[in-house]
VOMI-261487 format. One line per field, with one value per atom (N, C-alpha, C, O, CB): residue number from 1; residue in one letter; atom name; x negated, y, z negated. Coordinates in steps of 0.001 Angstrom, whole numbers, plus 500000, padded with zeros to 6 digits. Glycine has a CB too. Example, Ala and Ser with C-alpha at 12.3 -4.5 7.8 and 13.67 -1.06 7.14 Angstrom:
VOMI-261487
pos = 1; 1; 1; 1; 1; 2; 2; 2; 2; 2 .
code = a; a; a; a; a; s; s; s; s; s .
site = N; CA; C; O; CB; N; CA; C; O; CB .
east = 486810; 487700; 486800; 485764; 488692; 487150; 486330; 487100; 486591; 485916 .
north = 494310; 495500; 496700; 496681; 495527; 497750; 498940; 500030; 501138; 499402 .
up = 492200; 492200; 492200; 491535; 490954; 492920; 492860; 492130; 491961; 494275 .
***
This chain:
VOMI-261487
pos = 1; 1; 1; 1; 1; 2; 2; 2; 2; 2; 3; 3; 3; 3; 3; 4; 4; 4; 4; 4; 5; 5; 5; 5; 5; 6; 6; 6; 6; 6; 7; 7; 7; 7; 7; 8; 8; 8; 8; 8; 9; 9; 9; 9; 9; 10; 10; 10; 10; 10; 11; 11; 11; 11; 11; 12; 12; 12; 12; 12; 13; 13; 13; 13; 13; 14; 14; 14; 14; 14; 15; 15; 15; 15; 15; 16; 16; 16; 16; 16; 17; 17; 17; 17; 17; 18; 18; 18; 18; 18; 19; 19; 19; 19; 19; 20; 20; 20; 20; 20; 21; 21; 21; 21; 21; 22; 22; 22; 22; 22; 23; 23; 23; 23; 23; 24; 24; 24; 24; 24; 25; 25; 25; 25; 25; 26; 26; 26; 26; 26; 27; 27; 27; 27; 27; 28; 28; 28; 28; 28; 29; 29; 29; 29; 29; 30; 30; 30; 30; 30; 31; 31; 31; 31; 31; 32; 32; 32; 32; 32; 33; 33; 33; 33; 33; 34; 34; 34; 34; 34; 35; 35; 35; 35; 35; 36; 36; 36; 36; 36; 37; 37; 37; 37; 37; 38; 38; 38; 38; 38; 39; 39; 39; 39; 39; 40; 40; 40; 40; 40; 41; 41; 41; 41; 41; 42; 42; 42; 42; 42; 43; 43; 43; 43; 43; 44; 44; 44; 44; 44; 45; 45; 45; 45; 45; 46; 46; 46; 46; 46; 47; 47; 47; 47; 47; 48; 48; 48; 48; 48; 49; 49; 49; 49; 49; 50; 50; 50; 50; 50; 51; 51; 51; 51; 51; 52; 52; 52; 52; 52; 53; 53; 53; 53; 53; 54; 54; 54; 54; 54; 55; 55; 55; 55; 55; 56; 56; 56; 56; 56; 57; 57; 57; 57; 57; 58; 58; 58; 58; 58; 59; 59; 59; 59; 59; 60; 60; 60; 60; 60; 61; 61; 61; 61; 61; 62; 62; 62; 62; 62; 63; 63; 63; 63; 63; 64; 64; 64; 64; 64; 65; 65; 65; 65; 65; 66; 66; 66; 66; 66; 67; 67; 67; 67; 67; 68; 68; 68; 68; 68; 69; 69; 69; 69; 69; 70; 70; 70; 70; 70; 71; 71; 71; 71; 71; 72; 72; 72; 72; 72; 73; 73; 73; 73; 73; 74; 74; 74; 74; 74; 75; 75; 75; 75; 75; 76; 76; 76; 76; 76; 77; 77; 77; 77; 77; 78; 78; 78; 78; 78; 79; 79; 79; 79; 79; 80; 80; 80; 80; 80; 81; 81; 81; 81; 81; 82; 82; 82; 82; 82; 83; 83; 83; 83; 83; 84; 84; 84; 84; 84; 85; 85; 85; 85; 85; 86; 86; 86; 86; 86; 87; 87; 87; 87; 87; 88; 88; 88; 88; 88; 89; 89; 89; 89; 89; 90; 90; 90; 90; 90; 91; 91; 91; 91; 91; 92; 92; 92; 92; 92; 93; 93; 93; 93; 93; 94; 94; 94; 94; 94; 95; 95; 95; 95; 95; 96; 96; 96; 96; 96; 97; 97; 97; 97; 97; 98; 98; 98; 98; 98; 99; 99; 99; 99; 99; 100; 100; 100; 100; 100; 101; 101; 101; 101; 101; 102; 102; 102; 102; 102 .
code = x; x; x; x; x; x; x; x; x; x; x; x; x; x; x; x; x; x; x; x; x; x; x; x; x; x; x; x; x; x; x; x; x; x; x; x; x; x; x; x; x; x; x; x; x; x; x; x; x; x; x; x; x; x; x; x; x; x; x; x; x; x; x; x; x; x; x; x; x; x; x; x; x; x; x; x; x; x; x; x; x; x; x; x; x; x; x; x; x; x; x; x; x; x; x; x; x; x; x; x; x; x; x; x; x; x; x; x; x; x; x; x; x; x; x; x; x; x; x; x; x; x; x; x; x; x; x; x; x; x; x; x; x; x; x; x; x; x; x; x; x; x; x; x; x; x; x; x; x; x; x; x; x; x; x; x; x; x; x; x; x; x; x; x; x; x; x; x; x; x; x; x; x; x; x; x; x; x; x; x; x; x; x; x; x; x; x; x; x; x; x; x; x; x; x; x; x; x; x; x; x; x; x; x; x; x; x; x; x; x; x; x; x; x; x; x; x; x; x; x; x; x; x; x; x; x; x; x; x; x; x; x; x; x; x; x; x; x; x; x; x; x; x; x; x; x; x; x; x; x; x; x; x; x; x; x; x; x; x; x; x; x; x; x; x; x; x; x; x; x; x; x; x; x; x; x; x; x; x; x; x; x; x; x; x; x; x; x; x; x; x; x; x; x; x; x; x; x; x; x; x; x; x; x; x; x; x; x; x; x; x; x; x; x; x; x; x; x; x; x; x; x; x; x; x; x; x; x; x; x; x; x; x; x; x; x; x; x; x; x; x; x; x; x; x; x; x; x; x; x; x; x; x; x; x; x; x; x; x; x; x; x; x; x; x; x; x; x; x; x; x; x; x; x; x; x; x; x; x; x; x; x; x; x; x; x; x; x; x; x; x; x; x; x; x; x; x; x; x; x; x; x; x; x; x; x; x; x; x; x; x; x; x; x; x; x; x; x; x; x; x; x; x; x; x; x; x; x; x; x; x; x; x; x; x; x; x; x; x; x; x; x; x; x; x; x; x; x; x; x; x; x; x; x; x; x; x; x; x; x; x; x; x; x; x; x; x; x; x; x; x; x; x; x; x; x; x; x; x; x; x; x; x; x; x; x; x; x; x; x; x; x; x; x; x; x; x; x; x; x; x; x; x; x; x; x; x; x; x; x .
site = N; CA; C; O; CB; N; CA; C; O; CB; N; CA; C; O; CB; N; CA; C; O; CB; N; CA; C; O; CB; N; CA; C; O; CB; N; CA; C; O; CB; N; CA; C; O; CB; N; CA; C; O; CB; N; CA; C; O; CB; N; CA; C; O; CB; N; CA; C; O; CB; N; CA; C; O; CB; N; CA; C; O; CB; N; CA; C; O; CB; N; CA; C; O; CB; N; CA; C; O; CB; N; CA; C; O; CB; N; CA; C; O; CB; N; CA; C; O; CB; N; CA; C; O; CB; N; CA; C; O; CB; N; CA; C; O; CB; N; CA; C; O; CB; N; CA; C; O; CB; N; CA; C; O; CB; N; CA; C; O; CB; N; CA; C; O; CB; N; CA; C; O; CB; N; CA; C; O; CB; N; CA; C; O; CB; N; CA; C; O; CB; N; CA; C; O; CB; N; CA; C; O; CB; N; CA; C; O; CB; N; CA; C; O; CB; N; CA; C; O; CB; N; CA; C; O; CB; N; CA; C; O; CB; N; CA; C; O; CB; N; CA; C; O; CB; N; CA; C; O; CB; N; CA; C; O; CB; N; CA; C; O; CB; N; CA; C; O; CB; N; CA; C; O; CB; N; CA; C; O; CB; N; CA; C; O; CB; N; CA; C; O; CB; N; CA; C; O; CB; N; CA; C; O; CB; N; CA; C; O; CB; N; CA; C; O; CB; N; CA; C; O; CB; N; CA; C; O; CB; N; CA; C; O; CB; N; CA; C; O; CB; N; CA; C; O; CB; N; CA; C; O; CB; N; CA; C; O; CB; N; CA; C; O; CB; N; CA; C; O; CB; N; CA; C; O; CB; N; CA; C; O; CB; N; CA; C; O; CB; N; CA; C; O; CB; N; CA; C; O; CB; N; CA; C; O; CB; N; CA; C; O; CB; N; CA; C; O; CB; N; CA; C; O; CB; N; CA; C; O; CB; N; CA; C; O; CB; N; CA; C; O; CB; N; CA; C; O; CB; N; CA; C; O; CB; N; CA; C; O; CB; N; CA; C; O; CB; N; CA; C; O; CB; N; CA; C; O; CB; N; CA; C; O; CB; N; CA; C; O; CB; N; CA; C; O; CB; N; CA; C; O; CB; N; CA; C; O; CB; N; CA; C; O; CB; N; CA; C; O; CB; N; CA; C; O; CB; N; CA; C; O; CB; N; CA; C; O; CB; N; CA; C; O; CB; N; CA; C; O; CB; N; CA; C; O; CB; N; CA; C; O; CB; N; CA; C; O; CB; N; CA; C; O; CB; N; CA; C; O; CB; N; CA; C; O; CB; N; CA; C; O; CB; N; CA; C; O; CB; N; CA; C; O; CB; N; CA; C; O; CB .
east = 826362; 825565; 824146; 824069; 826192; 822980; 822045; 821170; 820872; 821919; 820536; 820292; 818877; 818171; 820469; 818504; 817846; 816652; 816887; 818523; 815210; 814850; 813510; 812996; 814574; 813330; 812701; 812810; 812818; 811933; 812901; 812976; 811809; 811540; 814643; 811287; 810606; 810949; 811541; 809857; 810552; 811286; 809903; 808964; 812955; 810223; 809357; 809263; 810305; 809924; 808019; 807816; 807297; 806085; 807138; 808247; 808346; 807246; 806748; 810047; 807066; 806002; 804796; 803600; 806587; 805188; 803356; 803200; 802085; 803126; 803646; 803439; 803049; 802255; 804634; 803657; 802756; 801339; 800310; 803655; 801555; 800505; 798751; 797527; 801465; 799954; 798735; 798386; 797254; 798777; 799052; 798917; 798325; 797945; 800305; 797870; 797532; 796057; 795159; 798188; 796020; 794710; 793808; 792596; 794389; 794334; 793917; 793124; 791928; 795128; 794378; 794157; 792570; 791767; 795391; 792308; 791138; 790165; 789036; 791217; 790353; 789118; 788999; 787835; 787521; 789792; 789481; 789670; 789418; 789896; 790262; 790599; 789641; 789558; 791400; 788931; 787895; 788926; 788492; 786618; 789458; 790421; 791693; 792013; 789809; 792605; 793777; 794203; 793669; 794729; 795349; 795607; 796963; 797856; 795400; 797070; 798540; 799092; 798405; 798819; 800402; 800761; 801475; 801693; 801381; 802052; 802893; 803332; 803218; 803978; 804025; 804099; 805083; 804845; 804791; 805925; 806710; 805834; 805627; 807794; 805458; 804393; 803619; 803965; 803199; 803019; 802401; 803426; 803223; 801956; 804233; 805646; 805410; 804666; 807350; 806296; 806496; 805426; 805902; 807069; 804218; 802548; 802302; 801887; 801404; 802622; 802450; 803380; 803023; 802575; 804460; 805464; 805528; 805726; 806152; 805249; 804571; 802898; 802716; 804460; 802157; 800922; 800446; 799823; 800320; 800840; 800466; 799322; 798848; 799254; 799088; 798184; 796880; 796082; 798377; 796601; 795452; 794617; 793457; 795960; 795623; 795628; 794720; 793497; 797623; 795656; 795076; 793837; 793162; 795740; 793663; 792405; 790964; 789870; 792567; 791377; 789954; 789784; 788889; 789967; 790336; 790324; 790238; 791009; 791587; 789300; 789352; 790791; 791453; 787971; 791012; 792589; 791957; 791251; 794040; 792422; 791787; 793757; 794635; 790586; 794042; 794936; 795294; 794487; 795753; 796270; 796441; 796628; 796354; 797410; 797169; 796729; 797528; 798397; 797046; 797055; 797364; 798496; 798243; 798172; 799093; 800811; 800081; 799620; 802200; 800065; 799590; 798783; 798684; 799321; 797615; 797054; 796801; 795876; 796248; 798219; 798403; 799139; 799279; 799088; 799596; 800559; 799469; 799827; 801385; 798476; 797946; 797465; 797779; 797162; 796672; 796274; 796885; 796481; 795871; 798425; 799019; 799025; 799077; 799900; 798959; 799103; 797863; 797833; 799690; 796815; 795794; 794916; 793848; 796053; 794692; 794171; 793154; 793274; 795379; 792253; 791048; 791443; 791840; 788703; 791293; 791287; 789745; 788983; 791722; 789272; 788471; 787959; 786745; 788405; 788850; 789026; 790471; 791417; 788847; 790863; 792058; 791702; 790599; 792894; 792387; 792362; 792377; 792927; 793521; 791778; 791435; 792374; 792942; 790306; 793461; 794441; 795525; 795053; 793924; 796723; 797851; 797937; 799082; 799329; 797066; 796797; 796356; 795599; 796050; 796373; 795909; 793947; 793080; 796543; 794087; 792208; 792058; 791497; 791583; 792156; 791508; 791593; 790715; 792006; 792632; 792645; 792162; 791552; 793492; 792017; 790616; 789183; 788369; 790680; 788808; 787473; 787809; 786648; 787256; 788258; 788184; 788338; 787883; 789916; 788878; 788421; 786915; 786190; 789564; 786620; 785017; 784203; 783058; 784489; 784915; 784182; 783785; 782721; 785482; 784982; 785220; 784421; 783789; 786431; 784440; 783745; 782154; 781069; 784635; 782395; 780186; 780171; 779833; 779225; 780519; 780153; 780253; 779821; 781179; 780989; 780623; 780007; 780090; 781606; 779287; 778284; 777190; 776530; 778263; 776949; 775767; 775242; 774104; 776383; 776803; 776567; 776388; 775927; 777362; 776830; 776992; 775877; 775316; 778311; 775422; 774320; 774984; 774497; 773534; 776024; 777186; 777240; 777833; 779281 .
north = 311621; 311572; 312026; 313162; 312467; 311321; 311451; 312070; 311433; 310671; 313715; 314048; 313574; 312721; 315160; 314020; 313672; 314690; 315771; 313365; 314422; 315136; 315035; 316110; 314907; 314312; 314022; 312705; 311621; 314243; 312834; 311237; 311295; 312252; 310821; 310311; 310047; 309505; 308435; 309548; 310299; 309524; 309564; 310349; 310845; 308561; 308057; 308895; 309152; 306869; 309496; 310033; 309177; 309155; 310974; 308365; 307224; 307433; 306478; 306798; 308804; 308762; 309392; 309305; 310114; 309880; 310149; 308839; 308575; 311172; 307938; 306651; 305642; 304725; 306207; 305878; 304970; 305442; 304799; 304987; 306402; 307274; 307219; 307250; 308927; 307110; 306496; 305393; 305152; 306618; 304610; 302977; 302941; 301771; 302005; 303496; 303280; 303399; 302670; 303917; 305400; 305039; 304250; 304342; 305733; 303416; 302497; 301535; 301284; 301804; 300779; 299692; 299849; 298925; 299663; 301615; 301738; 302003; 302367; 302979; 301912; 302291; 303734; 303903; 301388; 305052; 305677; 307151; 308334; 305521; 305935; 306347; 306535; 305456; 305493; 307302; 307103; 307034; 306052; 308458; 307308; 307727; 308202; 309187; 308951; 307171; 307643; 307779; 307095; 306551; 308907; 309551; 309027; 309066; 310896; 308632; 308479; 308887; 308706; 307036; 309449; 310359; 309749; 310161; 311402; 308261; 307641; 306246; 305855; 308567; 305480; 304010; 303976; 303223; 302770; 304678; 304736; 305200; 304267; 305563; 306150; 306610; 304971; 304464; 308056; 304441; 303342; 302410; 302327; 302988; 301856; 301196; 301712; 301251; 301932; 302794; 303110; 303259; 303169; 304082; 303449; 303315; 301742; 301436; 303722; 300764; 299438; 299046; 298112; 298802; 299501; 299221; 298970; 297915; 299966; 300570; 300805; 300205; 299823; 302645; 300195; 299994; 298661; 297919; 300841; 298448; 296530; 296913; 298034; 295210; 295901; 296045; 295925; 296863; 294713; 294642; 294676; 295978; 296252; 294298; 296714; 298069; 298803; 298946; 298906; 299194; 299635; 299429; 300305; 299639; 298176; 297712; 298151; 298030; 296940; 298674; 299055; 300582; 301037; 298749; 301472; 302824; 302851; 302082; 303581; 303729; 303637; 304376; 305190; 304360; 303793; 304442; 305119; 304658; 303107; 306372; 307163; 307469; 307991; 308873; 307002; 307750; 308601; 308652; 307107; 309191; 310229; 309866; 310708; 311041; 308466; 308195; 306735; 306068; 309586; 306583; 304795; 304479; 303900; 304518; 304688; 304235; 303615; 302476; 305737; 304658; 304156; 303655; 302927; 304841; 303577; 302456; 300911; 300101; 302863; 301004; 299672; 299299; 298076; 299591; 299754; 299637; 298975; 298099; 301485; 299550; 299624; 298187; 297259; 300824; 297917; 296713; 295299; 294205; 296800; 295959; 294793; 294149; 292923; 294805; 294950; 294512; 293819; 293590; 295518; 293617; 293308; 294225; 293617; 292999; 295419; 296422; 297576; 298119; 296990; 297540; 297848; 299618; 300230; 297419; 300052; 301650; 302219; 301831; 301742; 302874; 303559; 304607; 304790; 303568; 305415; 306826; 307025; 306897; 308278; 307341; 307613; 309214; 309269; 306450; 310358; 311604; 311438; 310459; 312427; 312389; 312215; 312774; 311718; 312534; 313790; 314345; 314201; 313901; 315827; 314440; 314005; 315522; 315970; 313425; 316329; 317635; 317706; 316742; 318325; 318321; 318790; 318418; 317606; 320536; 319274; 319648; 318365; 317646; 321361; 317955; 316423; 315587; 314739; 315690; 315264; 314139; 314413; 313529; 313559; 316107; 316095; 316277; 316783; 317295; 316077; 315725; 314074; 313759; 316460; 313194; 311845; 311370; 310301; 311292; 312180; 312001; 312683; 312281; 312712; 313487; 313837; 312871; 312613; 315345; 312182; 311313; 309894; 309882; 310797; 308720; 308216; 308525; 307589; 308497; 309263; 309836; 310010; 309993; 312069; 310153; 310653; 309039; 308269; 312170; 308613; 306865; 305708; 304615; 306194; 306632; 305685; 305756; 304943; 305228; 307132; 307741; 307151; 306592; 308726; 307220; 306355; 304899; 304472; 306071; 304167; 303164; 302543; 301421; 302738; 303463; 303263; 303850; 303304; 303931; 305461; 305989; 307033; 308108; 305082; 306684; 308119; 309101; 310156; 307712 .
up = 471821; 473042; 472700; 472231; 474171; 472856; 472868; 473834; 474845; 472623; 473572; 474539; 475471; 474932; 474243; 476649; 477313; 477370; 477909; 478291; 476798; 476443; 478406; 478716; 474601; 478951; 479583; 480367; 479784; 479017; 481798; 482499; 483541; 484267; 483418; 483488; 484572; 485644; 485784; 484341; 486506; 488172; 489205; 489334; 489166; 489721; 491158; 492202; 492805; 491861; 492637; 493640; 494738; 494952; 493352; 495557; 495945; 497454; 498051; 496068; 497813; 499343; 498308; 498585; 501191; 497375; 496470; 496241; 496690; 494658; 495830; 495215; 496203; 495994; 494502; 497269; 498569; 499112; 499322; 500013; 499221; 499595; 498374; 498501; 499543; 497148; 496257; 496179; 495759; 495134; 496472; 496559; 497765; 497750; 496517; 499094; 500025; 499907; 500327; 500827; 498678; 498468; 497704; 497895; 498349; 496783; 495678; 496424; 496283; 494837; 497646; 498468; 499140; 499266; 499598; 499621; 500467; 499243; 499570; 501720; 498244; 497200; 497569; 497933; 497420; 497654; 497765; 496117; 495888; 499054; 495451; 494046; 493021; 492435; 493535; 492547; 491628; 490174; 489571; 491730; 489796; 488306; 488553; 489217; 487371; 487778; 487878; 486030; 485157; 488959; 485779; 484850; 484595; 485441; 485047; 483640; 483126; 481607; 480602; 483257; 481582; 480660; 479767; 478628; 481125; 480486; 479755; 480444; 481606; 479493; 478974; 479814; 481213; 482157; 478694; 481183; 481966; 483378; 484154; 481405; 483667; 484656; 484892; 485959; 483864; 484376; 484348; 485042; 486254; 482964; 484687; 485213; 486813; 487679; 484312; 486846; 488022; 489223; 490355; 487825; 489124; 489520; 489955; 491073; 487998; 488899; 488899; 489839; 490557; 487633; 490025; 490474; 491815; 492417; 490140; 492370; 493986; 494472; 495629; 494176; 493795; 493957; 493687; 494447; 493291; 492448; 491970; 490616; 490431; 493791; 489913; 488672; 489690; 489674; 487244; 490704; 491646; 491873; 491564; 492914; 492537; 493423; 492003; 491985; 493976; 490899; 490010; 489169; 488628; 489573; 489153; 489147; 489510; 488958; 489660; 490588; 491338; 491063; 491774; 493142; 490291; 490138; 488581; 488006; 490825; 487704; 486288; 485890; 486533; 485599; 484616; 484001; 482792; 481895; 483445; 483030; 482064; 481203; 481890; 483002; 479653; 479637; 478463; 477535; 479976; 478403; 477107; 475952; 475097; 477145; 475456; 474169; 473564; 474124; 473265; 472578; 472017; 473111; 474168; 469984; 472936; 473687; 474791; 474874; 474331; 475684; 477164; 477152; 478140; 478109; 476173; 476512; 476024; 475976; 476628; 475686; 474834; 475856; 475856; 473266; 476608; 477685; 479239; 480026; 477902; 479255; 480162; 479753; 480498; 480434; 478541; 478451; 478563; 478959; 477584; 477865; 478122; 479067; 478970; 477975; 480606; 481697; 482777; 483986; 482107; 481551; 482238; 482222; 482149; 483339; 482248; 482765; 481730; 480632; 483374; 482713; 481303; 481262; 482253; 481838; 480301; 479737; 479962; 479076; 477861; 480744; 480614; 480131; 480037; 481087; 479772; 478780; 478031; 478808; 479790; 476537; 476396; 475791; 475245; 475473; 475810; 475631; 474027; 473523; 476404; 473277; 472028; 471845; 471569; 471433; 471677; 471388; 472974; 474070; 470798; 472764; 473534; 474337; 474278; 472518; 475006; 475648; 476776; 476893; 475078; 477768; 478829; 478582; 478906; 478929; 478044; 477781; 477022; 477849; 476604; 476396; 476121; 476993; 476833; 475101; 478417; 479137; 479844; 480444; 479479; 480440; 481287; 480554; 481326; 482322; 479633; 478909; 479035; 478774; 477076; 479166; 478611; 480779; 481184; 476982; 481557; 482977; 483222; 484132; 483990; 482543; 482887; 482219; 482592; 482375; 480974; 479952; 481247; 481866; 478268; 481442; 482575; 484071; 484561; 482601; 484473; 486322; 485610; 486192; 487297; 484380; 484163; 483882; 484781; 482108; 482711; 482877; 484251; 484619; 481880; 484597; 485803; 487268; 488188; 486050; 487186; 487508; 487314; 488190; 487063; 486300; 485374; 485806; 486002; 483877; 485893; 486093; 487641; 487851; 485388; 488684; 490273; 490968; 491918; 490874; 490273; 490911; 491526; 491877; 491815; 491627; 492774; 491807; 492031; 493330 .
***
């Protein structure tokens, strides 16, 4: 038996609730830790939805994942840590600062 070191599960009224805000553009950056997170995000929300919010994520995986699906990477965390994926969301929100004027 192979143990279970970690599962990801759906927080199915966070996940509407986020998809609700995607829909209103009220998303500046969304964070993802892993493909699976991505899955389940895509899942409730749509690649569309996601679209309109930058994907900042923690590293190659996810964002090979993210691309596959269409979907542009805006920041990936230079190391697989806390403190790098929020430097690569400050990296992300300042570039696109830059580019909006907001």
């Amino acid at each position: 038996v192979d143990p279970v070191l970690y599962e990801t599960r759906a927080d199915e009224a966070g996940a509407r609730a986020l998809a609700d805000a995607l829909a209103r553009a009220a998303v500046d950056v969304v964070t993802l830790a892993s493909p699976s997170a991505l899955d389940a995000l895509a899942a409730t929300a749509g690649s569309d939805a996601l679209a309109r919010a930058r994907v900042v994520t923690i590293g190659r995986v996810t964002s090979e994942a993210v691309r596959a699906r269409g979907l542009a990477v805006a920041a990936e965390a230079a190391a697989p840590d806390a403190e790098s994926l929020a430097a690569a969301v400050l990296r992300a929100a300042t570039a696109s600062a830059h580019r909006t004027g907001r």
